[in-house]
N, C-alpha and C positions, 0 to 999 in steps of 0.2 A: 763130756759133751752133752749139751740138753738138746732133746728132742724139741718142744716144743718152749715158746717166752709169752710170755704178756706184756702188752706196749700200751704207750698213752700218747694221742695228738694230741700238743697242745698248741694252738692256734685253729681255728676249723678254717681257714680263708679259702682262697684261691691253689692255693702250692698246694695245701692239704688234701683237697679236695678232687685235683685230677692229678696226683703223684702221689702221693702217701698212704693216704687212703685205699684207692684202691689198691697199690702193691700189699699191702698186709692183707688184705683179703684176697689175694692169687695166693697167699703164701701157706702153704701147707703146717709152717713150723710158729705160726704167729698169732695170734688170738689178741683183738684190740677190745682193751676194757674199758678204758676212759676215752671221753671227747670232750677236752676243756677250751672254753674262749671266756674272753670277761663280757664278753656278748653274748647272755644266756639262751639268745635264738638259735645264734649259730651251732651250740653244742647240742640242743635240742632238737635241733635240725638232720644232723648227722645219728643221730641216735634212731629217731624216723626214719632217716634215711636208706641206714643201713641196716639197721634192726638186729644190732649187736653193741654193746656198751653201756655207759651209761653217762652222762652231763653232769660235769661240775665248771663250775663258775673260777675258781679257785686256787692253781694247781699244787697250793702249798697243803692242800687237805690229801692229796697223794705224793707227798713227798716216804711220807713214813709206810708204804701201803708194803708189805716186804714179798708180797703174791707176784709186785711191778716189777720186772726186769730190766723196759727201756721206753727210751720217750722220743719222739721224734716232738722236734723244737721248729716250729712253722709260723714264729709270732715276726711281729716288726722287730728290726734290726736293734733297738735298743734297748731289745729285752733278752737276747739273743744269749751273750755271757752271762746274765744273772740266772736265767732259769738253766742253763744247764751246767752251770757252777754247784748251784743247789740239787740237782738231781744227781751229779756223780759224786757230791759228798751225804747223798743219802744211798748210792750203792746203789745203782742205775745207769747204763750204758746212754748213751745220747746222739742220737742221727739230728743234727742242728742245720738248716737252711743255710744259704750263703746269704750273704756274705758272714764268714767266722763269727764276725763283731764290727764296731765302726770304726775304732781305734786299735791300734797294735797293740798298745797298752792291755786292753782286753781280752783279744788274741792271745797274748803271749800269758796272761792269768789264766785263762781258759786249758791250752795248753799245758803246765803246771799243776792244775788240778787233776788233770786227765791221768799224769804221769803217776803222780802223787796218790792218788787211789786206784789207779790200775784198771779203769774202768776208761772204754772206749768210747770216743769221741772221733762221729766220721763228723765231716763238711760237705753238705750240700751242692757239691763243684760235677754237676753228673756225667759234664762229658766227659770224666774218665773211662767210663760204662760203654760211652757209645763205639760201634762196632767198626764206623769209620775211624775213629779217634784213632781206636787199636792196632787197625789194619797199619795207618801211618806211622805207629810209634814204632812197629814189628821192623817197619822198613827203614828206618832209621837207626832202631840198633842193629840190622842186620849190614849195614853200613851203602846199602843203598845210596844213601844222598853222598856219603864220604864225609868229610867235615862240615857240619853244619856253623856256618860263621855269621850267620845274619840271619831274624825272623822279624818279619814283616805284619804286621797286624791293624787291619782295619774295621771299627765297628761303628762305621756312623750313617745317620740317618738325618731324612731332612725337616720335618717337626714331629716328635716323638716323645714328648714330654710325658711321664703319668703323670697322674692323678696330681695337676698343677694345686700349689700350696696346701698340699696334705701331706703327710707322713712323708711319702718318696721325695717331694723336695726341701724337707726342714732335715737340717743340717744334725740338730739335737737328737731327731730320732734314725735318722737314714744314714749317717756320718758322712755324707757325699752323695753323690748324684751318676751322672752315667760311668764313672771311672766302679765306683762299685756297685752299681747295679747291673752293667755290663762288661765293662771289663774285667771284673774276677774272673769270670767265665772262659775271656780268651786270655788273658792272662795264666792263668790256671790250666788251659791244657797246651799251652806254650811248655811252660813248666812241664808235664806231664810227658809230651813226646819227648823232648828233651834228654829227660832223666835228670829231673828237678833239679838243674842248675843250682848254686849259690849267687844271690843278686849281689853286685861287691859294690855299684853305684847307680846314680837315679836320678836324672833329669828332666826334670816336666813343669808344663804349663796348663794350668785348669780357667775355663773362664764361665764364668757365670753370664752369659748375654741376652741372648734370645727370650727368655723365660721371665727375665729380671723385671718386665712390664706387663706384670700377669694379665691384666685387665684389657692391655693389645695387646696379648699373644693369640697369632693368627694358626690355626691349624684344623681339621678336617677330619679325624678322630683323635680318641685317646684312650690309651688304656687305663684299666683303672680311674676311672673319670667317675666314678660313683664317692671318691673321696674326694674330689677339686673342692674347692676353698679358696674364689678367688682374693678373701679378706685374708688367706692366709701368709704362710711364710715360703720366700722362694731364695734359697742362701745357698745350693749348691751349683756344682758344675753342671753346664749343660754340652759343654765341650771339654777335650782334654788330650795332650798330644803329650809326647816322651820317649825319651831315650833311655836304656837298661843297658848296662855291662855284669857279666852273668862271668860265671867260671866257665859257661860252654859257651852258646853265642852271643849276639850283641842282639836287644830287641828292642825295634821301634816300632811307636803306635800312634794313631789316631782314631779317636774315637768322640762318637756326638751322640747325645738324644736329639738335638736339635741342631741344626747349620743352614745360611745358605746356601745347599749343595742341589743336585740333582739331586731326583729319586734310583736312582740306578749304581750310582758309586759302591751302595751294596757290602755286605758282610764275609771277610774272607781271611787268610793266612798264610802267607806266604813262609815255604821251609827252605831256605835257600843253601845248597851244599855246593862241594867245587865238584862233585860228582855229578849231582843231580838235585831236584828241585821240586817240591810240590804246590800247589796251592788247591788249601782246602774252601770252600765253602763253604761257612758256618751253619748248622745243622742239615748241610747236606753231604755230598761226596768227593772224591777229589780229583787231580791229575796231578800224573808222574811226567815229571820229561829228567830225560835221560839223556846220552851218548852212546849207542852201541858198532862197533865195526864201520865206523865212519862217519855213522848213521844219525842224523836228530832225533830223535826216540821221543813219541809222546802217548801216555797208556792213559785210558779212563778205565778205572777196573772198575767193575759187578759185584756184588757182595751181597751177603744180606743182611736188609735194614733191620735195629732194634728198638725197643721201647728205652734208651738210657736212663731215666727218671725210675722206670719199674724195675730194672736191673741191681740201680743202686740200691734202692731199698730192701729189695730179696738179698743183695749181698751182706748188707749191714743185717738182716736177720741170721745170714748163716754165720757171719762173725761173732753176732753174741752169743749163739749157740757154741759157737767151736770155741770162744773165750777169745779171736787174735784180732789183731788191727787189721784195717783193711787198708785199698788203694785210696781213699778220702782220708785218711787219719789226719788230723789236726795239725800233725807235726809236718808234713807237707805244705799244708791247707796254711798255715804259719806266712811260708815265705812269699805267697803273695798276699796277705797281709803287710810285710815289712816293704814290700815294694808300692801296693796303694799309698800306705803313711809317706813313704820317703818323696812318689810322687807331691802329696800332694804339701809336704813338708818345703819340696823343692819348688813349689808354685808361691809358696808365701815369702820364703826367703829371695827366689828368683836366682837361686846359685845350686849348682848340681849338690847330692848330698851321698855323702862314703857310709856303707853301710858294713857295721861288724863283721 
C-alpha cells in the first residue's frame, strides 16, 4: 500500500475546479503535479491559483512521467475514452467524468483496457458517495421495501438547455443531450440502490424539439452559456422517456432539459416495493412509507449531509493507494452505458431492443 500518489487534472473547467481539485487538496495521501487543458489559461490559471503544480498544454507529454500515478479525466465527453485509454496503457489509475464515453462502443473498450492492465478505472457517477444515496440502499437490502418491482424516475425541467450549440448539444462531442448528461446520474444510482441489476430490455423515445430552433429558443437562464453558438449545432435530445426490464425491477423514466412543463414537476425517484416505498429527491433527502401494526407509516429520517463529489475523489485516492476497485469502477459504470445506447438505439429503430 502506498502512502502517498501523484495526480494530474486534465481538463481545468468547471468539474475540475469545484470537485477535483479541491478533493486532492483535502487529501492527506494526494499531491497534484500537473494541470493540463489545451487552453493554456486555464492550466496557468490553477497553477496561480492554487500554488501547487505545474501547466501543460499537452497531456501526451505526461503520459511517460512514471513519478504520475493517476489522472483524473474532466475534459468534454469525446475525449473521455481516448485520454484514459492512453493513460492506463502508460500504467496510471484514471478517476474519468461521466458520462463513461458517448458510445457503448467506447465504454466497453475502455472497460477492457482497465481489465487488461489492471489499472483502475472509477466513473464520475458520485451519488454513489452520497449519504442519502447510502442510507436508501442500506434499507433496501435490508429488505425494508420487500420486493422492489418497479422504480420510477423523473428528471425533467422546463427550459434548461446548456450552453445552446456548443459542445453539450453537438451530438459528435456530447454523444447525446439530457438522457447523458442527466440521466447517467439517476440511472446510475437506480442501478446502485438496486444492487446493479442486469438490464435484459430497453424501450425508449428521445426527441430533439424545443432546442431545434436555437435562434427562438425562449429561456431566462443558462448554464454554461459562456459556450452558446447560436451558429452552432443543436442534434441532441432535449427530452427523453423509457421503459427498462432489469433482472431486479422494471424502470421507467422521463426526463427533459427542456418541456412545456411547469416549474415544479421537479427531480425525484421513486423505489416502489410491496412492503414499502420511498421517494427520494434528487440531491436532497427522502421519505419512507411503510405498513406497521395496522398502521400507514410515513418517516422523513435526519442524517447527516456530505460533500459526495469530495468523498468520491478521497475514495479513488484511497483505492490507488490500496491497489482495489472501488464503488465507481467501470465495470458497473458499463451498464448504464448499455442501457443509454439501447435507449437511444431503441428511439431510432422505434422498437424496444434485447440486450445480451
Amino acid at each position: 500500500m502506498k502512502d502517498s500518489i501523484q495526480v494530474a487534472v486534465i481538463g481545468c473547467g468547471n468539474i475540475a475546479n469545484s470537485a477535483h481539485i479541491p478533493a486532492y487538496l483535502a487529501s492527506p495521501h494526494a499531491e497534484i503535479k500537473y494541470f493540463c487543458d489545451i487552453i493554456p489559461e486555464k492550466a496557468d490559471r490553477c497553477v496561480e491559483k492554487y500554488g501547487c503544480g505545474k501547466a501543460v498544454y499537452d497531456y501526451t507529454e505526461i503520459l511517460d512521467d512514471p513519478e504520475l500515478d493517476a489522472v483524473s479525466v474532466c475534459t468534454h465527453n469525446d475525449m473521455h475514452s481516448v485520454i484514459s485509454i492512453d493513460f492506463m496503457r502508460h500504467g496510471k489509475h484514471v478517476l474519468c467524468e461521466k458520462p463513461a464515453a458517448r458510445i457503448l462502443s467506447e465504454a466497453l473498450e475502455m472497460e477492457k483496457v482497465s481489465l487488461k492492465t489492471g489499472k483502475i478505472l472509477s466513473i464520475g457517477v458520485c451519488n454513489r458517495y452520497s449519504n442519502a444515496v447510502n442510507h436508501m440502499k442500506k434499507l433496501v437490502d435490508d429488505g425494508v421495501l420487500g420486493d422492489i418491482y418497479h422504480v420510477y424516475v423523473s428528471f425533467r425541467a422546463h427550459r434548461s438547455i446548456p450552453g445552446l450549440g456548443g459542445d453539450f448539444t453537438t451530438k459528435a462531442v456530447s454523444g447525446g443531450g439530457a438522457l447523458i448528461d442527466w440521466g447517467v446520474h439517476y440511472l446510475d444510482l437506480v442501478e446502485y440502490v438496486c444492487g446493479d441489476p442486469k438490464p435484459l430490455t430497453v424501450s425508449g423515445e428521445a426527441f430533439c424539439k424545443l432546442g431545434a430552433d436555437m435562434k427562438n429558443y425562449v429561456f431566462t437562464h443558462m448554464w454554461s452559456s459562456d459556450t452558446m453558438d447560436l451558429n452552432g449545432t443543436y442534434d441532441v435530445d432535449d427530452s427523453v422517456t423509457g421503459l427498462i426490464r432489469t433482472s431486479g425491477p422494471v424502470i421507467t423514466f422521463n426526463g427533459a432539459w427542456a418541456e412545456n412543463i411547469a416549474e415544479e414537476n421537479g427531480t425525484f425517484i421513486d423505489f416502489i416495493g410491496d412492503k414499502g416505498g420511498i421517494r427520494h429527491e434528487y440531491l436532497g433527502g427522502f421519505t419512507l412509507y411503510t405498513v406497521r401494526d395496522g398502521m400507514l407509516c410515513t418517516t422523513r429520517p435526519v442524517f447527516r449531509e456530505n460533500n459526495m463529489h469530495r468523498d468520491e475523489v478521497l475514495d479513488f485516492v484511497e483505492s490507488v493507494c490500496r491497489g482495489e476497485r472501488n464503488r465507481n469502477d467501470i465495470q458497473n459504470a458499463v451498464l448504464t452505458s448499455k442501457i443509454m445506447q439501447a435507449v437511444y438505439d431503441s428511439s431510432d429503430a422505434h422498437a424496444e431492443i434485447k440486450l445480451d
